[in-house]
LUMBALO-623157 format. One record per residue: residue in three letters; x, y, z negated of N, C-alpha, C in turn; residue number from 1. Coordinates in nm, 3 decimals, decimal comma, padded with zeros to 5 digits. Layout:
N
R   rest      n_c1      n_c2      n_c3     ca_c1     ca_c2     ca_c3      c_c1      c_c2      c_c3    nr
R    Ala         X         Y         Z         X         Y         Z         X         Y         Z   NUM
...
This chain:
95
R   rest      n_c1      n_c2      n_c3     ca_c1     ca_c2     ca_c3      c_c1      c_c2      c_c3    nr
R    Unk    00,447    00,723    02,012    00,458    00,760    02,152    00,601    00,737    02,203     1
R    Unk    00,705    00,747    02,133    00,836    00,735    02,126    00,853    00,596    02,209     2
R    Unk    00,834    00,485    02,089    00,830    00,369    02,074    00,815    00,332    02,254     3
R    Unk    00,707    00,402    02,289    00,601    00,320    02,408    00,693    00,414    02,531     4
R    Unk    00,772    00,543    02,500    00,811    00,617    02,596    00,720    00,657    02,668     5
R    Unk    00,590    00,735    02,607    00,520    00,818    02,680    00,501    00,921    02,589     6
R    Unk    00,369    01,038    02,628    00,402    01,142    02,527    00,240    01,124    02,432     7
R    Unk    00,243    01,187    02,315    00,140    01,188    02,228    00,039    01,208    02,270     8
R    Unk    00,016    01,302    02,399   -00,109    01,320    02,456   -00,167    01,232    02,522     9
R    Unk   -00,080    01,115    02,615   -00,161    01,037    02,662   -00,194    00,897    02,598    10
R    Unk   -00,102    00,843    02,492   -00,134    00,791    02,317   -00,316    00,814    02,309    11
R    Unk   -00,291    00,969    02,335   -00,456    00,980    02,242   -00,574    00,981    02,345    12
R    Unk   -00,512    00,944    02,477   -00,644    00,981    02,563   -00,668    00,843    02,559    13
R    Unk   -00,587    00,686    02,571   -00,553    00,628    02,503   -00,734    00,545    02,454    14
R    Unk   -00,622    00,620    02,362   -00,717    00,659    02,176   -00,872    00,627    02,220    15
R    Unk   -00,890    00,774    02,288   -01,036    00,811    02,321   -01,034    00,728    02,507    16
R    Unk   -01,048    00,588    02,529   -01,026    00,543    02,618   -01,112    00,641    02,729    17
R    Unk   -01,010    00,738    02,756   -01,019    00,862    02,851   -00,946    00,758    02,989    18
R    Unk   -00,840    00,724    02,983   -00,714    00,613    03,044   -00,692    00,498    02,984    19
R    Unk   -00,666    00,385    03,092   -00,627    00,265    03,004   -00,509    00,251    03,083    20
R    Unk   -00,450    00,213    02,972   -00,278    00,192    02,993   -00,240    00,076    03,084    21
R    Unk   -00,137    00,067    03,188   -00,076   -00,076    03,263   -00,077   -00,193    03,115    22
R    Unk   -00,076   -00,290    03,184   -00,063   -00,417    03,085    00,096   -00,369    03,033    23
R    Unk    00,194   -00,346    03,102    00,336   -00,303    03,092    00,333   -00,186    02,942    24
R    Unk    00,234   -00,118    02,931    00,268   -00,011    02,870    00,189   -00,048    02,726    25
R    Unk    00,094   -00,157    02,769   -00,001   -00,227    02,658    00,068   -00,297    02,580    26
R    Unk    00,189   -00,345    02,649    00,245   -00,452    02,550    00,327   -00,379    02,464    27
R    Unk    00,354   -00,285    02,546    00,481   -00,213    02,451    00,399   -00,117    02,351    28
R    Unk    00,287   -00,081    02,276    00,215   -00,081    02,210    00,208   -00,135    02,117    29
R    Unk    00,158   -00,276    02,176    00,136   -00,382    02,067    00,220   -00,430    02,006    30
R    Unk    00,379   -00,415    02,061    00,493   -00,440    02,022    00,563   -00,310    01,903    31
R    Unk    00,505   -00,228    01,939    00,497   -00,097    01,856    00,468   -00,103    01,713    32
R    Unk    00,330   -00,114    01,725    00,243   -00,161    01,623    00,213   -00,279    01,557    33
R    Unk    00,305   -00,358    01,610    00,377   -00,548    01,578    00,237   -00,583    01,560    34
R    Unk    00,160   -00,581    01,655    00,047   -00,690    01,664    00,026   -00,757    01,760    35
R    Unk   -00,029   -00,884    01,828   -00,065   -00,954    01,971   -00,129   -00,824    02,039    36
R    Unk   -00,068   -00,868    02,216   -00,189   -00,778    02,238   -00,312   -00,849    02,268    37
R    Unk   -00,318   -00,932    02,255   -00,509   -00,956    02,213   -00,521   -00,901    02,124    38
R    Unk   -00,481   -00,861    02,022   -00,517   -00,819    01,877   -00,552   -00,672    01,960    39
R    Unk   -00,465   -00,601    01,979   -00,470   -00,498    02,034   -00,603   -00,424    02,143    40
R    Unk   -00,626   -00,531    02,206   -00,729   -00,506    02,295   -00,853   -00,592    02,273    41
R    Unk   -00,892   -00,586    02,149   -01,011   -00,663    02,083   -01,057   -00,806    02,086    42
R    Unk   -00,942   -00,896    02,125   -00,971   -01,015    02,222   -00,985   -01,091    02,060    43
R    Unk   -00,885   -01,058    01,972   -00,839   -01,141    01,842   -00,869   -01,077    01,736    44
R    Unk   -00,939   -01,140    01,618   -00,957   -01,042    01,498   -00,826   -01,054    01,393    45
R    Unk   -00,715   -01,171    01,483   -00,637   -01,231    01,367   -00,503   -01,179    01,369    46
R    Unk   -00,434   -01,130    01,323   -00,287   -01,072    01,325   -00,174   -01,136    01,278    47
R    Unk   -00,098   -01,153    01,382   -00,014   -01,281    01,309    00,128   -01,151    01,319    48
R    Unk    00,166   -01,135    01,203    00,322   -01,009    01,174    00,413   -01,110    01,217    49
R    Unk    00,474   -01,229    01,156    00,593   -01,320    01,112    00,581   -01,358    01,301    50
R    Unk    00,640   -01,306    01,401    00,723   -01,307    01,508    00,747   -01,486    01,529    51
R    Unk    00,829   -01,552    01,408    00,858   -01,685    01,414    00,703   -01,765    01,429    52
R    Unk    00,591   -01,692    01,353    00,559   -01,832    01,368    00,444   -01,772    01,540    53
R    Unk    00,437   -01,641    01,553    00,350   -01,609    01,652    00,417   -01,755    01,775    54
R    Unk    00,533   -01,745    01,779    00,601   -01,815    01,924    00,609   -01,947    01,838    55
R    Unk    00,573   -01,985    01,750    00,563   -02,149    01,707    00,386   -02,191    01,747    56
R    Unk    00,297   -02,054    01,725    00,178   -02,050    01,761    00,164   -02,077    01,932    57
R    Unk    00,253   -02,015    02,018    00,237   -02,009    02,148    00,258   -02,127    02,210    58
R    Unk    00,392   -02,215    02,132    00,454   -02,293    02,183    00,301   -02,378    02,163    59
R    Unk    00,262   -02,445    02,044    00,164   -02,510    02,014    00,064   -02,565    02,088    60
R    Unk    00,007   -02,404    02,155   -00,066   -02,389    02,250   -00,076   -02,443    02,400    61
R    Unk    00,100   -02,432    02,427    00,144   -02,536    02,522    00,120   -02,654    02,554    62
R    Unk    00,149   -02,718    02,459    00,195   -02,871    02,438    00,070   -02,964    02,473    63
R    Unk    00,037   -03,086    02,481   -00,063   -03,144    02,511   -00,170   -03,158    02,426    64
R    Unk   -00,287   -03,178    02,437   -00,378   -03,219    02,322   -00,417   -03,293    02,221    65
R    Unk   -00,320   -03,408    02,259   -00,290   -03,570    02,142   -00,207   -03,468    02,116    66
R    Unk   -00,113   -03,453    02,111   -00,008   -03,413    02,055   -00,057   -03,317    01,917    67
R    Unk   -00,093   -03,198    01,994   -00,127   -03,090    01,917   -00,242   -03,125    01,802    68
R    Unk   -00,309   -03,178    01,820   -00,354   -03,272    01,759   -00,316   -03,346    01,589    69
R    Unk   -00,217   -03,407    01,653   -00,119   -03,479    01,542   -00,078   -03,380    01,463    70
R    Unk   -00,003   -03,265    01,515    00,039   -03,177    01,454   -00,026   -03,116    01,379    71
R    Unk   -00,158   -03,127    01,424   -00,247   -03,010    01,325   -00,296   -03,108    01,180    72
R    Unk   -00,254   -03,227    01,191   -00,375   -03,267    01,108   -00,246   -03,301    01,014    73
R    Unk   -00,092   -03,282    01,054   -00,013   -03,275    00,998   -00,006   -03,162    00,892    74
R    Unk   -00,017   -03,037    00,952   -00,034   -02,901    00,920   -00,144   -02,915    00,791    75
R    Unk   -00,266   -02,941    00,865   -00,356   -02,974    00,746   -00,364   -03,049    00,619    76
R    Unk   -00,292   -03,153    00,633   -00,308   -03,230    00,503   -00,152   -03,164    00,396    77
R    Unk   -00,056   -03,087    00,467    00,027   -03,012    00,422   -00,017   -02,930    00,337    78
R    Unk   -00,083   -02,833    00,428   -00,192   -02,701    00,315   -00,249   -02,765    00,240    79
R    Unk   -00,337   -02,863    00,228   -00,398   -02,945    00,130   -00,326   -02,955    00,008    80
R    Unk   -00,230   -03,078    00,065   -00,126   -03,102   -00,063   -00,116   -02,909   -00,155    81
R    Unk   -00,072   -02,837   -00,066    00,051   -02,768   -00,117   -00,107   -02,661   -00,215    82
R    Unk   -00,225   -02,607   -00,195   -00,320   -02,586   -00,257   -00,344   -02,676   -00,377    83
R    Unk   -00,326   -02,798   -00,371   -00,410   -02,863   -00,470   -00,250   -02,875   -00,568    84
R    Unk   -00,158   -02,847   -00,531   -00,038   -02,854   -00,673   -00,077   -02,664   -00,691    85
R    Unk   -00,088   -02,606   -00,621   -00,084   -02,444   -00,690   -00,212   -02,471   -00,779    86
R    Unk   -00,312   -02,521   -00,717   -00,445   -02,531   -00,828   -00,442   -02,567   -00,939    87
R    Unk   -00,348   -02,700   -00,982   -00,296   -02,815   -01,046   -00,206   -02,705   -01,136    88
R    Unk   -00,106   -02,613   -01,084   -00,020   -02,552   -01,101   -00,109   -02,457   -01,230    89
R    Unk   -00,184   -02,346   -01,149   -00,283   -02,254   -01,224   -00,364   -02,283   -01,359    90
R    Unk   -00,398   -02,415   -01,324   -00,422   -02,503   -01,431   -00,383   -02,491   -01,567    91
R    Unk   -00,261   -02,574   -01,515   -00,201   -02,605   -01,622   -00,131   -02,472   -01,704    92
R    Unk   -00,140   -02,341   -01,630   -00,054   -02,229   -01,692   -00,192   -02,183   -01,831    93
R    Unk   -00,271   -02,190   -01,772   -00,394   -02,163   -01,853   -00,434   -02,237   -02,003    94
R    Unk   -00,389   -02,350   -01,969   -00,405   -02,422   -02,130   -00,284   -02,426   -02,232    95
């Protein structure tokens, strides 16, 4: 309640959506509780903590669709690689 600068009681009415909070007071919540506020307000099941990559996520989102695009399939064959040496990796600890 601190965090958000309101008091515990209205936190819990809140809670028991008795009141719904300004978007202003929502964010500072979600900022509280270091989650999106989509996360926060049921929009997202996904929680992104690491701050850096949430605004590498946003930026992403920006950018054009070829683009983003490229990037992803960049991204993808990255995770690929980097799975198939930990697999490779696991492997080999085993024999």
């Amino acid at each position: 309640a601190k965090a958000v600068g309101t008091s515990s009681a209205i936190i819990g009415r809140y809670e028991r959506n008795e009141i719904t909070p300004s978007v202003e007071v929502a964010a500072k919540i979600a900022d509280a509780l270091d989650v999106s506020l989509d996360y926060l307000v049921g929009a997202s099941s996904f929680v992104v903590k690491d701050k850096k990559m949430l605004h590498r996520l946003e930026l992403l989102e920006k950018i054009e669709d070829d683009d983003r695009e490229t990037i992803l399939k960049v991204v993808d064959n990255y995770l690929t690689s980097a799975q198939l040496q930990s697999t490779t990796k696991k492997l080999k600890q085993k024999v």
